[in-house]
LUMKE-489992 format. One line per 2 residues: their letters; for each residue x, y, z of N, C-alpha, C, O. Coordinates in Angstrom, 3 decimals. Layout:
N
A) X,Y,Z,X,Y,Z,X,Y,Z,X,Y,Z; ...;
This chain:
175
XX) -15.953,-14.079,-0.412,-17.296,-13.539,-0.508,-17.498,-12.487,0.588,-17.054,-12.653,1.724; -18.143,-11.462,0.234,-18.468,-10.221,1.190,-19.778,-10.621,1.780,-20.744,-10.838,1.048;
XX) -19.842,-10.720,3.014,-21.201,-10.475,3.988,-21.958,-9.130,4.247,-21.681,-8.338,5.148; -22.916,-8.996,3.359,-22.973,-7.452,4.042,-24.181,-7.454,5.093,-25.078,-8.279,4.920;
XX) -24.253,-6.460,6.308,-24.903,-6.735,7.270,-25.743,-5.245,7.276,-25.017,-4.321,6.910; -26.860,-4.924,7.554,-27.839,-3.785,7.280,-28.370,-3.614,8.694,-28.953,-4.323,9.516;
XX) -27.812,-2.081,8.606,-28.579,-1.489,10.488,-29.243,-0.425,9.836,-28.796,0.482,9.133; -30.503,-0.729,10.233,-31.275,0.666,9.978,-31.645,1.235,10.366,-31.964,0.706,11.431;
XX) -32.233,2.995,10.372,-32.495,3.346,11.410,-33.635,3.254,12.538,-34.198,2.232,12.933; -33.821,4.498,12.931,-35.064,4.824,14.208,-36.279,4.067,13.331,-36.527,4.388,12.169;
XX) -36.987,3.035,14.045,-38.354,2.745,12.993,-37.796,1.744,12.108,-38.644,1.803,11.218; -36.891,0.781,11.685,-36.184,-0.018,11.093,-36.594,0.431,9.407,-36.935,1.612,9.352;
XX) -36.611,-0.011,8.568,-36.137,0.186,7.473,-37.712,-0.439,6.972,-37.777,-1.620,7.311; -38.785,-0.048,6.378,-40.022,-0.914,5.326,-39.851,-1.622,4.144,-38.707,-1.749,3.706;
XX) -40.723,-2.068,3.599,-40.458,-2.669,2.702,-40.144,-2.165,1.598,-39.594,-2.705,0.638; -40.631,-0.707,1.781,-40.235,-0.184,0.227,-38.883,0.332,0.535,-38.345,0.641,-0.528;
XX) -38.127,0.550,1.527,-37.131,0.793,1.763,-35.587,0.570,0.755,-35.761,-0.402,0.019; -34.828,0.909,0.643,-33.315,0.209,0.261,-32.723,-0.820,0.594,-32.169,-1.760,0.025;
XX) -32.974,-0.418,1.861,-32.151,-1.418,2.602,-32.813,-2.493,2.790,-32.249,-3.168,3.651; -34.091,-3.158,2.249,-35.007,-3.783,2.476,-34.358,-4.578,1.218,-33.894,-5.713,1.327;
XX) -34.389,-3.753,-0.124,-33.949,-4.142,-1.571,-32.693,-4.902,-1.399,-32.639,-6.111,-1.625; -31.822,-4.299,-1.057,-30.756,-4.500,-0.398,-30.369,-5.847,-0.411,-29.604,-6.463,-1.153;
XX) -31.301,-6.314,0.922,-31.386,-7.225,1.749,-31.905,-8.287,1.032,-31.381,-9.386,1.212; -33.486,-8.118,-0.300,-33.652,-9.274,-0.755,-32.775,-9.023,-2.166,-33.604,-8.839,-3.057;
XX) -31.890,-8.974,-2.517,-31.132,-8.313,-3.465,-30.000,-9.985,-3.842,-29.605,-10.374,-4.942; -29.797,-10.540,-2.635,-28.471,-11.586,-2.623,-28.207,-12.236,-1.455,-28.282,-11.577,-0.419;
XX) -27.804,-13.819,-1.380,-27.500,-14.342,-0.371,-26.793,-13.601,0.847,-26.990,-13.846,2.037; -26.170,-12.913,0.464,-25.023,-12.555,1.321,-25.808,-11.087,2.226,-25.141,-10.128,2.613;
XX) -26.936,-11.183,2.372,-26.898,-9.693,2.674,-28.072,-10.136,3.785,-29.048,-10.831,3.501; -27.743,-9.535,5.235,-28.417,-9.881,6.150,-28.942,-8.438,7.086,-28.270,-7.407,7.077;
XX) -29.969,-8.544,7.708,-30.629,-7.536,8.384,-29.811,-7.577,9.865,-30.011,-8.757,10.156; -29.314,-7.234,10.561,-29.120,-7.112,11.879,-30.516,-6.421,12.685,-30.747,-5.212,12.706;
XX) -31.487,-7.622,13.419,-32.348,-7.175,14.188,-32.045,-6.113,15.237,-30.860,-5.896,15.491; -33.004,-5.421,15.880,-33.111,-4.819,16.998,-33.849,-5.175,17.666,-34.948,-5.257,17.118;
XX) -33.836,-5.544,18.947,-35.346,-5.641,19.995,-36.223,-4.455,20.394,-37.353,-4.618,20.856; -35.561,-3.031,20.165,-36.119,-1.969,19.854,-36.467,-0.939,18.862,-35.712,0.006,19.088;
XX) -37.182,-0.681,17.950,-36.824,0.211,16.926,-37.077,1.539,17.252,-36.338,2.479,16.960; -38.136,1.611,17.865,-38.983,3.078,17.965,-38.201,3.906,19.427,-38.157,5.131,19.532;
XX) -37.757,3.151,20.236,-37.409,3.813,21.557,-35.831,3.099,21.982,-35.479,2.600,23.051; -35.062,3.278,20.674,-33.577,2.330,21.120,-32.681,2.897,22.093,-32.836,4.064,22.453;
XX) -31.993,2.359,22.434,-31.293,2.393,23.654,-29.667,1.863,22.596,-29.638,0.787,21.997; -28.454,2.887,22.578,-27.538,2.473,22.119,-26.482,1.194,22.699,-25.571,0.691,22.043;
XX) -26.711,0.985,23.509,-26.405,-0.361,24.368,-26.476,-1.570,23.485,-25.710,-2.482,23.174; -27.864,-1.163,23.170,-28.152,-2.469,22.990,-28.008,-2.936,21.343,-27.791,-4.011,20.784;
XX) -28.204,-1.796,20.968,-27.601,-1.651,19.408,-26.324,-2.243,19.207,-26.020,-3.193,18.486; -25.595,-1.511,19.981,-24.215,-1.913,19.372,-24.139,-3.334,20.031,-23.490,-3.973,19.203;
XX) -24.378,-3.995,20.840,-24.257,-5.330,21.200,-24.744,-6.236,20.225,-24.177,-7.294,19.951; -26.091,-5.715,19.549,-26.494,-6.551,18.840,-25.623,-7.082,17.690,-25.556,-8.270,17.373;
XX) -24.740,-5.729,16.899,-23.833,-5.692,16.171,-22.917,-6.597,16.379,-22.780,-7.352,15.416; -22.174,-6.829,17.352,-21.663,-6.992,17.806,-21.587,-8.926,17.820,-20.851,-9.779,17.323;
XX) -22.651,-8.910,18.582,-23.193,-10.274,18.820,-23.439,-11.057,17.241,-23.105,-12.233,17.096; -23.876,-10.491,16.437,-24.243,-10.959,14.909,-22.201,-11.186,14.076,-21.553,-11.917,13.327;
XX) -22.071,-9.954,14.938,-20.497,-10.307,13.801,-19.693,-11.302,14.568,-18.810,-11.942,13.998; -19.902,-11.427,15.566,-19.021,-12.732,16.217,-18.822,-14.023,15.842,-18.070,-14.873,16.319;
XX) -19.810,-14.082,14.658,-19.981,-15.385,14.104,-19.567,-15.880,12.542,-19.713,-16.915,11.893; -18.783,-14.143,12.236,-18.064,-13.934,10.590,-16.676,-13.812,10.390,-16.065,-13.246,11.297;
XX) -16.138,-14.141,9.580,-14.566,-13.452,9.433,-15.129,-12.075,8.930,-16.066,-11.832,8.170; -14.106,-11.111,9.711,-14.716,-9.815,9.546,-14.197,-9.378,8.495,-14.844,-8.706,7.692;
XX) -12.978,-9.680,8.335,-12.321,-9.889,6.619,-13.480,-9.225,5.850,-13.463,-8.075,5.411; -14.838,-10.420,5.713,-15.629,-10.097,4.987,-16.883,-9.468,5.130,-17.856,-9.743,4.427;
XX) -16.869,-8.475,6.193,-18.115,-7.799,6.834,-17.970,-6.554,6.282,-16.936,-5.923,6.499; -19.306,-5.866,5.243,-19.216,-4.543,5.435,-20.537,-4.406,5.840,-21.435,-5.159,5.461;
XX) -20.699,-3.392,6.659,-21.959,-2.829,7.492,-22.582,-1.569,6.360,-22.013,-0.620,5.820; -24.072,-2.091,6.304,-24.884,-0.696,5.278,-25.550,-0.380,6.647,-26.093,-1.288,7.276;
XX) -25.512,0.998,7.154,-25.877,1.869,8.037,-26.590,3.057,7.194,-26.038,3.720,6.315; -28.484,3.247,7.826,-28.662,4.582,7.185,-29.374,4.948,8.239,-30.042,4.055,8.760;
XX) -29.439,6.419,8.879,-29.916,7.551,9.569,-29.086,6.853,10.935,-27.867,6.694,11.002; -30.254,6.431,12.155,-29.488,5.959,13.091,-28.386,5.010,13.394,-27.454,4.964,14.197;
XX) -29.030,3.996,12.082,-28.283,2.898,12.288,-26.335,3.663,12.117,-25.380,3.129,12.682; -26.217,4.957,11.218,-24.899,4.532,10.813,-24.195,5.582,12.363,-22.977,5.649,12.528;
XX) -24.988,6.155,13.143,-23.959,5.805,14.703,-23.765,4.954,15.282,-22.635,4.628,15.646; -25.254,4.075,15.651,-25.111,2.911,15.707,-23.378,1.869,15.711,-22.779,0.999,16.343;
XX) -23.235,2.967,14.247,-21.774,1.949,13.665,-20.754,2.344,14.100,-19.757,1.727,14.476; -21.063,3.794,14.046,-19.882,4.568,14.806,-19.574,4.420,16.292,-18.592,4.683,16.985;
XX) -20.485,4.028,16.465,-20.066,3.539,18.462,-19.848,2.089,18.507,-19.462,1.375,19.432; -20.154,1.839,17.403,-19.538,-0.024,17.300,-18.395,-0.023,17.540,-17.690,-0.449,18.456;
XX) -18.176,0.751,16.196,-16.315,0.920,16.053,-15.644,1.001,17.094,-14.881,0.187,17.614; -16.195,2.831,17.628,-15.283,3.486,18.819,-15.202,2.114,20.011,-14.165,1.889,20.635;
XX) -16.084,1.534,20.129,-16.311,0.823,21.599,-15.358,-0.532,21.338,-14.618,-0.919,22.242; -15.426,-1.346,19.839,-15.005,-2.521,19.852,-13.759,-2.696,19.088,-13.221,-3.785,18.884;
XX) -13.174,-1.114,18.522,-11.871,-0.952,17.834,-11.952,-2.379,16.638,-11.477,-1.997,15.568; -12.219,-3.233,16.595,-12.553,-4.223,15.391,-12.427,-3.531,14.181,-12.782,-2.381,13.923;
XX) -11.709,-4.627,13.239,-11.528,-4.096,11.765,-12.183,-5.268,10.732,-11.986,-6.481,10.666; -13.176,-4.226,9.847,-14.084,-4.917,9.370,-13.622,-4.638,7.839,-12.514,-4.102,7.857;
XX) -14.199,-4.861,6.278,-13.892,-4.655,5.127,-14.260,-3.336,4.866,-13.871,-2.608,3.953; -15.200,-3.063,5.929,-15.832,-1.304,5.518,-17.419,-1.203,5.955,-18.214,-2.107,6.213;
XX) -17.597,0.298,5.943,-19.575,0.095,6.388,-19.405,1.651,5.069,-18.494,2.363,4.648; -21.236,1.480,4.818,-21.291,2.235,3.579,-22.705,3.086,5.011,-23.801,2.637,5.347;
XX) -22.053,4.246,5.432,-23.111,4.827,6.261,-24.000,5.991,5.288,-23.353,6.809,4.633; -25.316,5.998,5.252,-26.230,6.670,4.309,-26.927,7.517,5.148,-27.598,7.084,6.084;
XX) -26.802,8.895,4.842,-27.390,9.725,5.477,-27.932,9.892,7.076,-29.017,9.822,7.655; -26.340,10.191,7.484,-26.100,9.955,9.194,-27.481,10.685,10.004,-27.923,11.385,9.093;
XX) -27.996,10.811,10.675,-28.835,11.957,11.006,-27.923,12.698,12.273,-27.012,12.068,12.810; -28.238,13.972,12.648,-27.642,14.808,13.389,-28.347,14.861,14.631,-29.375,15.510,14.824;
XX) -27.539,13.902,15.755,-28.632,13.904,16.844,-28.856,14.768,18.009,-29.610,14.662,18.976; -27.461,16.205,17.437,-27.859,17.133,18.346,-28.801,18.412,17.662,-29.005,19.476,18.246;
XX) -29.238,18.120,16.523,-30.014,19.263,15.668,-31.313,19.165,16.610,-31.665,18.113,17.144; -32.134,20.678,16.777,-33.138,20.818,17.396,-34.369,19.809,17.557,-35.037,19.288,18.449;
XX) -34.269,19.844,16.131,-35.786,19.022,15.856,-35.001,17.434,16.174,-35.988,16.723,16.361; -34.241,16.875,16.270,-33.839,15.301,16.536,-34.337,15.330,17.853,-33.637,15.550,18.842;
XX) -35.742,15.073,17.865,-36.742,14.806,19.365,-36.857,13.524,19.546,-37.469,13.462,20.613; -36.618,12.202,19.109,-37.135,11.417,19.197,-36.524,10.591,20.672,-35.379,10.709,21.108;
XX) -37.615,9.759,21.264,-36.857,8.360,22.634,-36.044,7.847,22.187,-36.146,7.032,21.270; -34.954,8.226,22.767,-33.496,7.267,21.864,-32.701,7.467,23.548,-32.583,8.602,24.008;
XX) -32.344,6.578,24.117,-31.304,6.284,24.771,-29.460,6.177,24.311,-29.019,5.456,23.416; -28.622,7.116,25.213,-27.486,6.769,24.801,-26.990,7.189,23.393,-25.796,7.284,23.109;
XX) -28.173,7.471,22.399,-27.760,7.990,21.505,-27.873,9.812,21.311,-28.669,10.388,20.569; -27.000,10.361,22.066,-27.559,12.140,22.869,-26.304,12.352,21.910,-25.832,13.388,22.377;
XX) -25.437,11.963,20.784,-24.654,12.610,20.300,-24.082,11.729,19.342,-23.812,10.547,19.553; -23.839,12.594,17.867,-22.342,11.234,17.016,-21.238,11.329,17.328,-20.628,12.394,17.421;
XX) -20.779,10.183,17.552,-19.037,9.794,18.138,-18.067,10.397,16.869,-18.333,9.967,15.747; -16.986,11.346,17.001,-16.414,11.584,16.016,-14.849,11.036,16.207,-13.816,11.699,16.111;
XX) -14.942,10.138,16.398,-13.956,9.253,16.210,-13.396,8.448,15.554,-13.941,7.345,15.602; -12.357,8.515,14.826,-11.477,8.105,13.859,-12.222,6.557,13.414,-12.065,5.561,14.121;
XX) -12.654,6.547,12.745,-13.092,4.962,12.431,-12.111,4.167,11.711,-11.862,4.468,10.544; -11.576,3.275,12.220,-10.260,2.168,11.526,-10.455,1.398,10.528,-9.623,0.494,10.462;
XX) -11.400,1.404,9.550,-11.823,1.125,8.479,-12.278,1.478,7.377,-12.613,2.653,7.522; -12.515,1.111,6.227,-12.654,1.989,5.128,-14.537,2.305,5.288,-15.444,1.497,5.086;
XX) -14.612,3.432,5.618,-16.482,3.894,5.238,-16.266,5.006,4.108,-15.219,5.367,3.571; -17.756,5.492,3.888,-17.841,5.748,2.889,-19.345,6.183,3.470,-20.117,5.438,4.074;
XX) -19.570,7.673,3.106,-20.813,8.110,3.952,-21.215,9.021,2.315,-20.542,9.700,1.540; -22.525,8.616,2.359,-23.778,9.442,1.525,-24.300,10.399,1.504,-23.729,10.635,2.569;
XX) -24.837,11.214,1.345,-25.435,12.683,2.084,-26.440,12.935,0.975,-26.580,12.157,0.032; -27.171,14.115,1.137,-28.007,14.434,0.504,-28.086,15.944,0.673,-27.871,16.279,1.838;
XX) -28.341,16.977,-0.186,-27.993,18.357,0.037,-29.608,18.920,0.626,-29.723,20.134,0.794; -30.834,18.003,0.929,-31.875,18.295,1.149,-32.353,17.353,2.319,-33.537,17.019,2.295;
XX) -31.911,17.098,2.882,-31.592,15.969,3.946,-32.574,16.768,5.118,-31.992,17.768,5.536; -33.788,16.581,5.678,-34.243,17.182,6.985,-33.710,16.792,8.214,-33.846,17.393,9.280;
XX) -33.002,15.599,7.984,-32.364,15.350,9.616,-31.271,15.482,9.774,-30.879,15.230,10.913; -29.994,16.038,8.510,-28.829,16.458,8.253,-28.485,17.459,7.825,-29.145,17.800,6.843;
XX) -27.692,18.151,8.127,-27.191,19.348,7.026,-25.983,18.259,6.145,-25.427,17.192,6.406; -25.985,19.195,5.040,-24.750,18.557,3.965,-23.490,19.029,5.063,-22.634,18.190,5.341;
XX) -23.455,19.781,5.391,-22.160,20.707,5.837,-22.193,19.850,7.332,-21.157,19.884,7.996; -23.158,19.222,7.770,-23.080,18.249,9.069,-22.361,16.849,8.773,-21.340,16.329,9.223;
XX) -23.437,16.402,7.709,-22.657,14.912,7.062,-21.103,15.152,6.713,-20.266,14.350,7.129; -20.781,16.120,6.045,-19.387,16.498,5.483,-18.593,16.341,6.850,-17.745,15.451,6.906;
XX) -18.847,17.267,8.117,-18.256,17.013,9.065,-17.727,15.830,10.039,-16.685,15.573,10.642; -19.331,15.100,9.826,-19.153,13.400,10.344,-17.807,12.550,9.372,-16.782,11.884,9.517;
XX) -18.544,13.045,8.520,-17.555,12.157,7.526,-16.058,12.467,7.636,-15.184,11.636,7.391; -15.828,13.757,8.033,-14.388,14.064,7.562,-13.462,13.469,9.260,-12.299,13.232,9.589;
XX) -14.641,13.451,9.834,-14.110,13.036,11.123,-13.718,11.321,11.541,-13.007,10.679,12.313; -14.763,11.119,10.400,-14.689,9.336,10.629,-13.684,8.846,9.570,-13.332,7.677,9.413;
XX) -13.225,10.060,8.774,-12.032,9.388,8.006,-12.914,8.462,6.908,-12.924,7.231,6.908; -13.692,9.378,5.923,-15.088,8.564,5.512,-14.580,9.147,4.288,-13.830,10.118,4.388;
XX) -14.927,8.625,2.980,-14.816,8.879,1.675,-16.585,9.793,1.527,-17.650,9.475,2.056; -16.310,10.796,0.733,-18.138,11.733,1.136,-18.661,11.940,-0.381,-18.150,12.446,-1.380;
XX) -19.638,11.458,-0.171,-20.534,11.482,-1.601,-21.867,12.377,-1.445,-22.757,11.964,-0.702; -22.008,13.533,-2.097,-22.739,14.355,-2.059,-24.085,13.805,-3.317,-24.040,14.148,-4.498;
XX) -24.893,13.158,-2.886,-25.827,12.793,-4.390,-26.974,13.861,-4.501,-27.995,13.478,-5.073; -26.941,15.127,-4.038,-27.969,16.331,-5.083,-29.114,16.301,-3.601,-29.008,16.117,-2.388;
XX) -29.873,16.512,-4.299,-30.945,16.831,-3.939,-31.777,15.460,-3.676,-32.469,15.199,-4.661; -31.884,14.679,-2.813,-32.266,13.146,-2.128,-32.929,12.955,-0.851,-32.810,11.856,-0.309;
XX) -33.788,14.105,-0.148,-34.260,13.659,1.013,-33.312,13.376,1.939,-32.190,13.862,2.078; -33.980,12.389,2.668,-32.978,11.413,3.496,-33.153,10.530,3.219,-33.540,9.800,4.132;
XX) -33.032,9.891,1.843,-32.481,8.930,1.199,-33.289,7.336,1.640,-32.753,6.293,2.017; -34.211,7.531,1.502,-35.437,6.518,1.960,-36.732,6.288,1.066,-37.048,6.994,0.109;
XX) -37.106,5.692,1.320,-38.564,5.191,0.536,-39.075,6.777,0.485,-38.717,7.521,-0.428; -39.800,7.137,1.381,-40.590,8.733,1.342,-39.850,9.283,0.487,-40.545,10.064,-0.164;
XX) -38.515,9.289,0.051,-38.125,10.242,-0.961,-37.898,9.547,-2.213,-37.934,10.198,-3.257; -37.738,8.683,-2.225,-38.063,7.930,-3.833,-36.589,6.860,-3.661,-36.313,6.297,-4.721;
XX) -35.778,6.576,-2.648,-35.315,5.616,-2.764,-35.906,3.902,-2.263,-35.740,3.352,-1.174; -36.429,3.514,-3.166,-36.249,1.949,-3.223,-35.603,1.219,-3.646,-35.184,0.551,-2.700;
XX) -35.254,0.913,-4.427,-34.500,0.147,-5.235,-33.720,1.270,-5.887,-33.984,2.050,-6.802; -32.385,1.035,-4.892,-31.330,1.793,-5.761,-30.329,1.377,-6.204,-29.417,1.113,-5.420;
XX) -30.206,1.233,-7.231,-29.143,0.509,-7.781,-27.532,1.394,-7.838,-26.408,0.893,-7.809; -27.894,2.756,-7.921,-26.257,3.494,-7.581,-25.785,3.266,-5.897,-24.660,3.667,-5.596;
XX) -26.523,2.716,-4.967,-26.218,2.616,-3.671,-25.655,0.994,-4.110,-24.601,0.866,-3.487; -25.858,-0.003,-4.736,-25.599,-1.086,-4.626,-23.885,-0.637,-5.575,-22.761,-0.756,-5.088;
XX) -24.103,-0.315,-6.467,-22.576,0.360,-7.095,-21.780,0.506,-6.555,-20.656,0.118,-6.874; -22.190,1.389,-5.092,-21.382,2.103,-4.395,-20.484,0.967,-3.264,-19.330,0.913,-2.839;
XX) -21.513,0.298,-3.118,-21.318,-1.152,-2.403,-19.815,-2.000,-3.090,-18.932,-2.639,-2.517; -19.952,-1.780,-4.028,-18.563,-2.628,-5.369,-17.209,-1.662,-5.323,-16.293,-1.724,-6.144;
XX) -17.296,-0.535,-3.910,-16.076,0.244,-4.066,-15.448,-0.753,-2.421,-14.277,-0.460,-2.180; -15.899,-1.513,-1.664,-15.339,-2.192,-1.121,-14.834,-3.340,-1.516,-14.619,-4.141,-0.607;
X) -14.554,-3.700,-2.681,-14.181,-5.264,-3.200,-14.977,-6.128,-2.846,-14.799,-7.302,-3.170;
């Protein structure tokens, strides 16, 4: 059985969210808290990660990461080299683009470092906190399988993802 574990981003994920759907979607699918959402500190992120998977065969862990959460994952990786079944990262955001103003500790850049597991990153060609040609780059760097889905926002409730059922699809390319 696959565990899947959900980091979401800056502001955690609402109810109308995906990753919310996601989450009440099947036993197996769990939220990884933060003690911060609005003003995170990457420290503590990735510990949390960290701390939650210590208690799985990672065999069966894939991580759903969208905006912050999926550096979040990427500094999981880089920091804890651990090999997991895969993370499905959804519309990375770009945290050196101008407008990425927000209180975020530790998170001043994405790690482009080889990730040792199978991901699989999302994008959106209308993305305000990504360029396509940014995600493409993350991705090609993390050794990420890249799915371009059109014209999608940043892939959240505000843009019409709630309940998405081609993101759960996409989920069935990790076994």
């Amino acid at each position: 059985m696959t565990n899947y574990f959900i980091v979401p981003g800056l502001g955690n994920s609402g109810p109308d969210h995906w990753q919310t759907h996601f989450e009440n979607s099947g036993d197996n699918f769990y939220r990884i808290d933060q003690n911060e959402w609005d003003a995170p500190a990457s420290r503590d992120w990735i510990e949390n990660i960290e701390t939650t998977l210590s208690n799985y065969d990672l065999s069966t862990v894939v991580l759903i990461g969208h905006s912050l959460g999926c550096t979040a994952i990427a500094n999981w990786a880089k920091e804890h080299k651990k090999v997991i079944k895969g993370a499905l990262l959804v519309a990375p955001s770009d945290l050196e683009a101008p407008r990425y103003t927000f209180p975020t500790v530790g998170f001043d850049r994405v790690p482009l470092d080889k990730i040792n597991f199978k991901t699989i990153v999302v994008a959106s060609s209308n993305d305000e906190w990504v360029s396509l040609e940014r995600a493409k780059f993350f991705a090609d760097h993390w050794g990420s399988e890249f799915y371009n889905i059109g014209e999608a926002g940043h892939i959240n409730a505000v843009s019409g993802y709630g309940e998405w059922p081609a993101g759960l699809e996409i989920l069935k390319r990790f076994g």
